[in-house]
Every structure is written in C-alpha cells, then in structure tokens.
C-alpha positions as CSV (number, residue, x, y, z in Angstrom):
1,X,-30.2,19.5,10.6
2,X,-28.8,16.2,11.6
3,X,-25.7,15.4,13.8
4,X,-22.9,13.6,12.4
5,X,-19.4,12.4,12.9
6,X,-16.3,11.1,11.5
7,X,-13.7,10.8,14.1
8,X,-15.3,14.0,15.4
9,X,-18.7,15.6,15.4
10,X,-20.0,17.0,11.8
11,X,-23.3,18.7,10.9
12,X,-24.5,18.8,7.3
13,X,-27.5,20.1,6.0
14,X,-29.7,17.4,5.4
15,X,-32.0,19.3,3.1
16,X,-29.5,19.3,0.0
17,X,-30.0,15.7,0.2
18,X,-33.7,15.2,0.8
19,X,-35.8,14.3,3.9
20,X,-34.9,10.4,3.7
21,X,-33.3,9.1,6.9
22,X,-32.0,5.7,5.8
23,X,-29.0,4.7,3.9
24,X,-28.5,3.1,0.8
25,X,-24.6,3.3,0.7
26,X,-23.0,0.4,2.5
27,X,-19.8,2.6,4.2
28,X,-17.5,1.1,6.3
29,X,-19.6,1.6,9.2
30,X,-23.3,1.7,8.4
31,X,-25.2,4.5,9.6
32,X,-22.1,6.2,10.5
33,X,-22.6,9.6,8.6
34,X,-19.5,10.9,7.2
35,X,-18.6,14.2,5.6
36,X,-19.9,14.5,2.0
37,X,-16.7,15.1,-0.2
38,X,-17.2,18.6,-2.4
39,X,-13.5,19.0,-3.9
40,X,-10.2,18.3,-3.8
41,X,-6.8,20.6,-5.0
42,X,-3.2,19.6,-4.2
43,X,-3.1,18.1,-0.5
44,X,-6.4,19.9,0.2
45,X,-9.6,18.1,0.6
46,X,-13.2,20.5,0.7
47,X,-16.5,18.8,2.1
48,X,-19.6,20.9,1.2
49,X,-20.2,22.9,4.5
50,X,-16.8,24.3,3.5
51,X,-14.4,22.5,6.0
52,X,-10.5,21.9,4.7
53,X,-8.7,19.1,5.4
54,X,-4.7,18.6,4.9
55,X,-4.8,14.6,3.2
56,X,-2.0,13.7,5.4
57,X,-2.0,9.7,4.4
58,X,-3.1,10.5,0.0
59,X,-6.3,9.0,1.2
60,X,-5.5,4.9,1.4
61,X,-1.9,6.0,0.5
62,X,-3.1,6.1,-2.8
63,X,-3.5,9.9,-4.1
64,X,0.3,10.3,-4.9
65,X,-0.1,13.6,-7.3
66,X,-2.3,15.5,-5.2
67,X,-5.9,16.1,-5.9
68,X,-7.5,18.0,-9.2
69,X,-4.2,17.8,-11.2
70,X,-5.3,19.5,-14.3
71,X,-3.3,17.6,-16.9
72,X,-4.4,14.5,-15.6
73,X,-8.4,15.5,-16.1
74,X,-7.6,16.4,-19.7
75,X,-6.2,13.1,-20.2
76,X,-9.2,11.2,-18.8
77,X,-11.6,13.0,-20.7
78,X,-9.7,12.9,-23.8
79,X,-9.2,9.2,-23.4
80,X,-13.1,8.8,-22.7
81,X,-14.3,10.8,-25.9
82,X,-12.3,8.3,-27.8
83,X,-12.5,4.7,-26.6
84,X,-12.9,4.3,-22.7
85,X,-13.6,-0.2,-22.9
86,X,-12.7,-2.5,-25.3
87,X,-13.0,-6.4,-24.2
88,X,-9.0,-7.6,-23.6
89,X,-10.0,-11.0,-25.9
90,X,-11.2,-8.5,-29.0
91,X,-8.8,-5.9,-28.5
92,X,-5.6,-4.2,-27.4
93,X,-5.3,-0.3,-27.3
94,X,-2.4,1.9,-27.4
95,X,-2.7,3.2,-23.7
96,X,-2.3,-0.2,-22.5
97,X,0.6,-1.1,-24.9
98,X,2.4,2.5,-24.3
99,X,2.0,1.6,-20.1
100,X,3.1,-2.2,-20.4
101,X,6.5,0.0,-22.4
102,X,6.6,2.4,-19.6
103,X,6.7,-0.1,-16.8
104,X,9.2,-2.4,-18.4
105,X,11.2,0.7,-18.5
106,X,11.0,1.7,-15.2
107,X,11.6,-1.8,-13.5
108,X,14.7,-3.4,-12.7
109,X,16.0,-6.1,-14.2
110,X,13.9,-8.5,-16.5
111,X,10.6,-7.4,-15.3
112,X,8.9,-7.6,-18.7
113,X,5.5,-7.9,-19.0
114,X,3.0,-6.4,-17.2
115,X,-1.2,-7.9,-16.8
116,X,-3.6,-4.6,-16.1
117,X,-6.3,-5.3,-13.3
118,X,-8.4,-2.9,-11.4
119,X,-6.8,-3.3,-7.6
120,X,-3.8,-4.2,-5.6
121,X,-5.8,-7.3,-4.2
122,X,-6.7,-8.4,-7.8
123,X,-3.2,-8.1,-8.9
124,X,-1.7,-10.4,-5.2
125,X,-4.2,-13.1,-6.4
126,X,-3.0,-12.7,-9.9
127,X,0.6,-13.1,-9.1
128,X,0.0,-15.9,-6.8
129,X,-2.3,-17.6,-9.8
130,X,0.8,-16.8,-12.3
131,X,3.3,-18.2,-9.9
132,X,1.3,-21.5,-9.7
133,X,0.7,-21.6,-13.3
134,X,4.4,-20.8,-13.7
135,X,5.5,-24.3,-12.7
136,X,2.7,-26.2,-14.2
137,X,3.8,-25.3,-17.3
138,X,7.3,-26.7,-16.1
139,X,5.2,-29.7,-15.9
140,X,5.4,-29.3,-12.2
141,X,2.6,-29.8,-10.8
142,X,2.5,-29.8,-6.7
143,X,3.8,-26.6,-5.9
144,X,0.8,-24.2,-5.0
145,X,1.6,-22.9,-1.8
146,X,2.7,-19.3,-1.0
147,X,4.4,-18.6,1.5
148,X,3.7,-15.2,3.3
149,X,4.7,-13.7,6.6
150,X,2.3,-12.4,10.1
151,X,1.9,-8.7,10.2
152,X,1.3,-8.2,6.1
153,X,-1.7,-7.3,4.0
154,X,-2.2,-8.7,0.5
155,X,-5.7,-8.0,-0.2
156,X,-9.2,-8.6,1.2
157,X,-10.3,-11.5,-1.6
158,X,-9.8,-14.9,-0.6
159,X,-6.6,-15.6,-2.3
160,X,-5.3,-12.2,-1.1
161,X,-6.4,-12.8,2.5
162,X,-5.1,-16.1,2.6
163,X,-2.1,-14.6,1.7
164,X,-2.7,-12.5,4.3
165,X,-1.3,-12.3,7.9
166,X,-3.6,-9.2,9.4
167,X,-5.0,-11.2,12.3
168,X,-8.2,-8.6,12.1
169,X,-9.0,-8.8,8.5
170,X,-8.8,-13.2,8.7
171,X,-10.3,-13.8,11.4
172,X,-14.2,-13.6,10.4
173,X,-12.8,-16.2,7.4
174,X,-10.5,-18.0,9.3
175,X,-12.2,-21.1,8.8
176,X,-11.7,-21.3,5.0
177,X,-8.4,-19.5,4.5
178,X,-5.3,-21.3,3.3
179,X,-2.8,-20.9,6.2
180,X,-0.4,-19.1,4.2
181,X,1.7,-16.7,6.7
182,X,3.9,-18.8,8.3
183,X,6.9,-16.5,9.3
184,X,7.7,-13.7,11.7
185,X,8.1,-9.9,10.4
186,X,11.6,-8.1,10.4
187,X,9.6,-5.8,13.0
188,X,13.2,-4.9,14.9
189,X,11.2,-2.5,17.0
190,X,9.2,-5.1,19.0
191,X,11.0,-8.8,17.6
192,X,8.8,-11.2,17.5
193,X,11.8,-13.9,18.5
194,X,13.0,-11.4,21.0
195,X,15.9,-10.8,19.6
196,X,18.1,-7.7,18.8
197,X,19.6,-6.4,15.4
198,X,22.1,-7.4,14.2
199,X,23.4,-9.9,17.0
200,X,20.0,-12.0,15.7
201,X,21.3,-13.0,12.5
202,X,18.5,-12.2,11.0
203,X,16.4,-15.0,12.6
204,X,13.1,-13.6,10.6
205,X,14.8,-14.3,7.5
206,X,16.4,-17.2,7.7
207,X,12.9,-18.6,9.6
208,X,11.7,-18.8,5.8
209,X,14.4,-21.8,5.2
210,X,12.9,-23.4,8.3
211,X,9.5,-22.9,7.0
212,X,10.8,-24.4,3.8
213,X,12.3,-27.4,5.0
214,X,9.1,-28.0,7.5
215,X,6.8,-27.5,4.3
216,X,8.8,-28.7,1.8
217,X,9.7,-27.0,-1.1
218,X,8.0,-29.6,-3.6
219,X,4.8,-27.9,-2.3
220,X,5.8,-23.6,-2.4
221,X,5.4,-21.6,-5.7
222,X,6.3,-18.5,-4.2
223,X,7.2,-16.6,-1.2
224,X,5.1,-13.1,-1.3
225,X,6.1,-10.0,1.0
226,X,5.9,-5.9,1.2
227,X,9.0,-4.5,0.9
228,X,8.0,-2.0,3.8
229,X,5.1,-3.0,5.4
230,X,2.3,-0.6,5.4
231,X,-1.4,-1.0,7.3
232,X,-0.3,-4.5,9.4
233,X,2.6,-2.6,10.8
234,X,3.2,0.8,10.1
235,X,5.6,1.4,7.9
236,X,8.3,-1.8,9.3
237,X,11.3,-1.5,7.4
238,X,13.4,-4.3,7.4
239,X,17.4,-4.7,8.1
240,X,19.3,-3.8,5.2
241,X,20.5,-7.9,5.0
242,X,16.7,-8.6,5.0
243,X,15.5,-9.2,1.4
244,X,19.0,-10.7,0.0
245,X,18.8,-13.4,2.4
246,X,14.9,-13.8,1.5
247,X,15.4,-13.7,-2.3
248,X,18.6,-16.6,-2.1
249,X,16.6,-19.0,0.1
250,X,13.9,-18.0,-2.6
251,X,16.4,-19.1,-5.2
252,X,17.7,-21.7,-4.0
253,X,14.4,-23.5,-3.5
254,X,13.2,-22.8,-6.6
255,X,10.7,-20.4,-5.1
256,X,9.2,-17.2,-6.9
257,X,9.6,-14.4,-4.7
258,X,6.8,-11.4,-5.1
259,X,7.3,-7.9,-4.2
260,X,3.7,-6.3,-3.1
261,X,4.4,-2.9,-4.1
262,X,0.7,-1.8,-3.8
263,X,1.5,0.7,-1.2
264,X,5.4,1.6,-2.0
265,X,5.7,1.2,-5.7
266,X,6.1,4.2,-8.0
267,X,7.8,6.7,-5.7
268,X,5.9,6.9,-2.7
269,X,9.3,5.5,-1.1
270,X,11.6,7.8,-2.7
271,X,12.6,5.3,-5.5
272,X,10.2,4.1,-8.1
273,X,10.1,0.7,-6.8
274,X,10.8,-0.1,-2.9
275,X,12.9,-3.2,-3.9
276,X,15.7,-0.7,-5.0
277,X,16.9,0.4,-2.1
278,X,18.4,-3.5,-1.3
279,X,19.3,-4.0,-4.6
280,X,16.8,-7.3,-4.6
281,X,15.2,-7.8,-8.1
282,X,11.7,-10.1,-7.4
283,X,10.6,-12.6,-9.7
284,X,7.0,-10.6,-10.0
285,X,6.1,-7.7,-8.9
286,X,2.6,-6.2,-8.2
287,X,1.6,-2.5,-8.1
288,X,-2.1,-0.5,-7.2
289,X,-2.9,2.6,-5.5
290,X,-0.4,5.0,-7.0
291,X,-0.6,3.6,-10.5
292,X,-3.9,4.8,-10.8
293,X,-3.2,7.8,-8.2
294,X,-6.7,7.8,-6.9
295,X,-7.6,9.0,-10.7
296,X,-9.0,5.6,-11.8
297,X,-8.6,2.1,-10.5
298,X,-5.7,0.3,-12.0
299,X,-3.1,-2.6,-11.0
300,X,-0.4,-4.2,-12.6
301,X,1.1,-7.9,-11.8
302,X,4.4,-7.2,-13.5
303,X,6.2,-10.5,-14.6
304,X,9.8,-11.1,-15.4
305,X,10.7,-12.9,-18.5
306,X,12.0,-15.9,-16.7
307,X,8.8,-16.2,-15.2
308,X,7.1,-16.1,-18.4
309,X,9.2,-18.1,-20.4
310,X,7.8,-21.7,-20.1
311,X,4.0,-20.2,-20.4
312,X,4.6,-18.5,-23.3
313,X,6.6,-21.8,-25.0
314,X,3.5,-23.7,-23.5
315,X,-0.5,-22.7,-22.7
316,X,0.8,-18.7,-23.9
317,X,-2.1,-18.1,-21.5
318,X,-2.4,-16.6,-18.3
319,X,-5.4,-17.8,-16.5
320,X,-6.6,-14.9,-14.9
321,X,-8.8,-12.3,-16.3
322,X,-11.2,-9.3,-15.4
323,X,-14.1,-7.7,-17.5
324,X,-12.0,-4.3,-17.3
325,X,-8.1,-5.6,-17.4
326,X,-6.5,-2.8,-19.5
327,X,-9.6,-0.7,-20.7
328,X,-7.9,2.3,-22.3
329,X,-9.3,4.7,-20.3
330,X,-7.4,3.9,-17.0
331,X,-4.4,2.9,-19.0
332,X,-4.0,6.2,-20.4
333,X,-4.7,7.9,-17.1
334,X,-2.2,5.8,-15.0
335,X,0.7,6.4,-18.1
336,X,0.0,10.2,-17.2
337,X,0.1,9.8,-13.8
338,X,3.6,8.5,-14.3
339,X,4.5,11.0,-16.8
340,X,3.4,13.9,-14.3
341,X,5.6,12.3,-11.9
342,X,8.6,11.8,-14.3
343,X,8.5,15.9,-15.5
344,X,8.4,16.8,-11.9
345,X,10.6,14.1,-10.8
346,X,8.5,13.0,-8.2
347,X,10.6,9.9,-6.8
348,X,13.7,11.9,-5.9
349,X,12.1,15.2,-4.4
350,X,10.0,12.5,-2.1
351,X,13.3,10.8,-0.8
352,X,14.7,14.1,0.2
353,X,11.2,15.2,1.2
354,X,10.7,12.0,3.6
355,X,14.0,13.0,5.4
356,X,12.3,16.5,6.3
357,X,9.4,14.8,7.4
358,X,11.1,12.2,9.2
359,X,13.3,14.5,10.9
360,X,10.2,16.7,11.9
361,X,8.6,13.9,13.7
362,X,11.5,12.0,14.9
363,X,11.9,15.7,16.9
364,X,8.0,15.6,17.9
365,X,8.4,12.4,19.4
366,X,11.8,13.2,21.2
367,X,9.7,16.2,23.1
368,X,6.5,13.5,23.6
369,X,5.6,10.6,25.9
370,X,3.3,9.0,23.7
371,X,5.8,7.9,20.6
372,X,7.2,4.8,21.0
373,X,8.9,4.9,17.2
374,X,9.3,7.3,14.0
375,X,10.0,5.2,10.8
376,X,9.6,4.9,7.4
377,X,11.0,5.9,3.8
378,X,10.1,8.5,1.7
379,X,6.7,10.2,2.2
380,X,5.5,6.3,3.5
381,X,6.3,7.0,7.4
382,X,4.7,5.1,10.3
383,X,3.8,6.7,13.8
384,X,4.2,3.5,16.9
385,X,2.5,4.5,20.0
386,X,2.8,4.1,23.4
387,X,0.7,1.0,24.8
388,X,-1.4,2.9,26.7
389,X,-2.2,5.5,23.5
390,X,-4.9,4.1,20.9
391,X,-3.7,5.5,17.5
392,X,-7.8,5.8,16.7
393,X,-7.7,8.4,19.3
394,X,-4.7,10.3,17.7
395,X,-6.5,9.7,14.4
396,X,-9.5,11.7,15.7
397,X,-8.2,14.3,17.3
398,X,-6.2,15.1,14.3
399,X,-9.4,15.0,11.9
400,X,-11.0,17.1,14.0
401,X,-8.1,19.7,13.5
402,X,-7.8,19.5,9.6
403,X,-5.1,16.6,9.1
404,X,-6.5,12.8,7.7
405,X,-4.2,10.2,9.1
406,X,-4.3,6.4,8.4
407,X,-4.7,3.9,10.7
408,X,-2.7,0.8,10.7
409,X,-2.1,-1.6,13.2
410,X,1.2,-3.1,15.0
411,X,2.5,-5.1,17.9
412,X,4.1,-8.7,17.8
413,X,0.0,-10.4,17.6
414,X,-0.5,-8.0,14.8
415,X,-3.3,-6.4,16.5
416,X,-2.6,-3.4,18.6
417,X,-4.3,0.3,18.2
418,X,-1.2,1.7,18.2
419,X,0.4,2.6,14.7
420,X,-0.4,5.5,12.2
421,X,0.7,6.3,8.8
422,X,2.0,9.3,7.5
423,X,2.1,9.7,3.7
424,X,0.8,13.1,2.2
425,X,1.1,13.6,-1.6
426,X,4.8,13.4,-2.8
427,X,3.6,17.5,-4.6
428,X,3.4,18.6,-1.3
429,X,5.5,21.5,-0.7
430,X,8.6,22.1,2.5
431,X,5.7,24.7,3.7
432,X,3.3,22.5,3.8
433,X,4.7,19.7,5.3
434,X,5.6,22.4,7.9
435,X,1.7,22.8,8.1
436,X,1.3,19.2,8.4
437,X,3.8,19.2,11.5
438,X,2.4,22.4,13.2
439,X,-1.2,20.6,12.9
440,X,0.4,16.5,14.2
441,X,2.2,18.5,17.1
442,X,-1.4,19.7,17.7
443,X,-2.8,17.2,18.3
444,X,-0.1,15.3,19.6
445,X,-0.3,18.1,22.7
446,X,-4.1,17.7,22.9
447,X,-3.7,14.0,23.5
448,X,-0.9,14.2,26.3
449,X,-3.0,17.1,28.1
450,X,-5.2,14.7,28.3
451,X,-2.7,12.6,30.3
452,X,-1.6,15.6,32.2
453,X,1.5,16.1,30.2
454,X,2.7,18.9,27.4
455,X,5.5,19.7,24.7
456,X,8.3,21.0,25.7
C-alpha cells in the first residue's frame, strides 16, 4: 500500500499497478499521486477503490453532457469503424461538413465558416493568425497586434499566452511574450480604476480607445476578450454596456473583435453563445471544451463572412493548419454532442438551472463570513473569497467530501487564491444540484470552524 493525495489523503493499491515506484506520466505536479479514474455516469465520477465524486466544475468546465452518455459512445464508435483520419489537404468528410452547417446555424449573424482544431488554445492562436492574415489580404500589411485585457486566459501556446493576461501562467515566459494585454477587466467587484458602476462610465471599456490611440490603430488587427471570464477571474461578468462600447471602438478602428467562447460557448451560459446575452455579434469567434464535451478534443475558430471575404477573393488560404483539423471522428462526436443538447434543450434548462444555483449560493454566502461574491451565468458561476480564505483550501476540503471544484484565480494583480468555479454538467438534475449545495455548505462550515465561526 502506498499513501497518496489529491487535495486530501488517498490510498490505492499499488499492486494492480505493479511494484514500480517511479513515474512515467508527467501530471501537473510530478510525483503527486492522484486518484486513478475507473468511470464516469451523469455528474458522477468513480476512481477504482470505489470512491464517488459529484463533478461540480464538468472537469475543466468542459464535460457539459455529463459523463458515459450512451448515444454519444455509439456515435464515436460508429464513426471509428468507418473512417476515424483523413489528411484535411486529401480530403473532406461529411461529419466535418454537417458540423461547419450546424455551427453556421447556431451562430449569430454572418458567422460563416468554421476551421476544426483540436483545443481552445489552438483555435485563440488561429483566430489571431486569421485576423492578421485578414488585412494582409486587404493589402494591409502593419496591423499584427492584438489587443487583449489583464485578468484573461487565451491559451498556454505562445501566441495564446501572449494573448494572455494571467500574471501566473506568463510569467516563467515573460521574457519572450508579445505584451498583448494592455487594458483593465470589467471586474466591478474589485475595479481596477477604483471606480463604481455605473457612475465610472465604463472607464474599462472605453480604456481600449486609449490603448488605441497610444498604440495606434495602423498596428492592431484585433481586440480578443471572454465574454465572462472564467479561470483569471472567476466568472467576471461585465456591465450590460460593456461589449457594445468594446465592439464600436472595435469598429470604428477597423479592429476585428474576437469572442473566446472556449469556456462559455454552446450553452454552458444559458444561451448557446455568451455574446447573446448583449446582443454584440464578434467578428470571429472561437469555441473548445464543450464542443467536444470531454468526448474527444475539438475546437472551432468560427469566422464571419466579412472576415473572410478578401482571403477568399485573394490567397483562399488560411495559414494555419494541424495534422488532425477536422478528422471525422471528433467531428461526428462533437455534431452529437450538440444534437444531444438540442433534443434535451440543454441551453435553456441551464439558464433557469443557473438561477437555482445561483440563488442557492448567493443564500450560502449571505449565512457565511468567508464569501466575498456569488456571480456568474448559467451553470458558469464563480465563488470570490474572503482575503484571508485561500480557495485551494476550499477546493480541498470539498474534494475530500465528494464535490470537484475548479480553481481560478482573482484580485485587481490577477493573482489571488481566492476565486472558485462552479459549473456542473448542464444534465444535472434540481436534486442534484440540491446535493451539490448540501455537500459546498459542508464544506463551507468546515472551513469557518476552522476560523471559529458556523452557519447559521
């Protein structure tokens, strides 16, 4: 027998495994044992000595139909028995055709044409590579820039992370990242101009036309931005102004604005895009985690036809490209991903889910002294601590009692161990996100005994 822990202490039997003491796996933290994974049904996650877990955060906010859907194995192994790869330069398939349809149809406004990659990060650096190409086919030729704000998270490549403004995640690259994020968050809760909604006038937003003017626009191809932002804030959601005023400076400039969906695209928001709920339609849009639903890896940069109108008169290339862009086999698994969430309706059951769960936690933190802020949309809800309350702690102490949070980070430097995310599959049931709140009150208790306080 061997001790282990994640977030709490964990024995496995070593003997299913062999003798061998030394890894071969890099994990996030090497030699850091964690749990080995057996199954997974619905919200449920099993490890092999038998312990359940309630998958209160979908994983990376990324399992959005539950675990061991059924209809979605079928599909996979369906798909795999016919054609799983074909090479994107020999061949296109039907799966990837039929999605490109499906998306077109779900987006807003002239968001056309979709280009299959195999992560969120890959699809940030392929919008900021289509952006840039968008204007050289214009026959302009200096704008390469994109803009981005502090407290955002784009993707852990070198593009995406330049793009980046997740002080943690730059700074062991600091040295050779573009210095892309150049204005303030709409993070209301703690302003980082100290200033107070709505009296500010939206200084966050309109800092972009000050950015603008400092930069010049002559150099920016694009502005790039999560419509809520997820792990470099915990679920900030901006004034209702916010993104109207973003997308005309945008316009106005000439500047391509780009909605990171990654994290809030395809219903986890209680729309199917975020961008709906301001009425803002970007220029491109990119989307990850729940297209693929944890199923298979799959992204999509979705374009709009103005976007692609002078490359397609001109190059009718985009220069970007991965071995496994569109294979068939996670095409057809991500178009049943959204037809599972289409027959179940999946987008409107998680808005009036969200409010439930919202409401449940905006109660927990009215009886608590450790919750600073309750906020979010949908079933994408962020948890803001007290200063002197690490969220990792939280995080742990909720592990160890059956419920998988995910950690994000917050305060004005973009640093702080203080915000959580909420975000369970949008199937989960009103009794089960009951079980969720019995299980977060918990170990919300635990952690304030621990500071000599209780629930009321």
């Amino acid at each position: 027998m061997k001790e282990t822990s994640i977030f709490f202490i964990y024995i496995y039997k070593l003997e299913k495994w062999g003798s061998a003491m030394r890894d071969y796996l890099i994990k996030p933290l090497v030699g850091q044992p964690y749990p080995m994974i057996s199954h997974g049904k619905g919200v449920y996650l099993y490890d092999q000595n038998g312990n359940k877990y309630f998958d209160g955060s979908s994983g990376a906010i990324t399992a959005g139909i539950g675990h061991g859907v059924t209809e979605i194995a079928e599909v996979i192994k369906k798909q795999a028995e016919e054609i799983a790869f074909v090479y994107r330069s020999q061949f296109t398939s039907e799966p990837a055709e039929k999605l490109a349809k499906k998306l077109s149809d779900l987006s807003v406004g002239d968001l056309n044409w979709s280009f299959f990659v195999n992560s969120g990060t890959e699809a940030n650096e392929t919008a900021m590579k289509i952006a840039i190409q968008h204007f050289q086919e214009r026959g302009i030729q200096g704008k390469h820039k994109i803009l981005s704000r502090w407290m955002s998270y784009h993707g852990i490549t070198m593009g995406a992370l330049s793009m980046s403004g997740h002080p943690l995640r730059r700074q062991r690259f600091v040295s050779i990242l573009e210095d892309y994020p150049t204005i303030p968050a709409p993070y209301c809760f703690r302003c980082p101009v100290q200033k107070v909604y709505p009296t500010c006038q939206l200084s966050c937003a309109t800092e972009l036309e000050r950015a603008i003017d400092r930069i010049g626009a002559e150099h920016i191809a694009a502005f790039i931005a999560e419509p809520i932002i997820g792990a470099a804030g915990g679920a900030v959601v901006p004034p209702k102004e916010y993104y109207k005023v973003i997308k005309d400076i945008c316009s106005h400039y000439d500047i391509l604005f780009i909605a990171d969906e990654v994290m809030t695209g395809l219903g986890r928001t209680g729309a199917w895009f975020a961008m709906e709920h301001w009425g803002v339609e970007p220029d491109i849009m990119t989307l990850g985690k729940g297209l693929g639903a944890g199923y298979t890896p799959m992204a999509a940069t979705i374009v709009s036809d103005r976007v692609m109108e002078p490359i397609l008169r001109g190059s009718r290339s985009v220069m970007s490209g991965h071995t496994l862009s569109a294979n068939p086999l996670s095409a057809a698994t991500a178009l049943a991903v959204i037809e599972y969430m289409e027959k179940h309706n999946l987008p409107e059951k998680t808005a009036e889910k969200g409010e439930y769960l919202l409401k449940g936690l905006q109660k927990v933190q009215q009886q608590s002294t450790i919750i600073a802020d309750v906020r979010g949309k949908g079933l994408l809800i962020g948890i803001e601590l007290q200063p002197f309350t690490k969220a990792s702690e939280l995080i742990s102490v909720a592990a160890k009692n059956g419920l998988l949070l995910y950690q994000a980070v917050s305060g004005q430097a973009g640093k702080e161990d203080s915000a959580l995310l909420i975000a369970p599959p949008m199937t989960t049931t009103y009794s089960e996100l009951d079980e969720l709140l019995s299980i977060f009150v918990k170990s919300v208790e635990e952690m304030m005994q621990k500071g000599g306080h209780s629930i009321a």
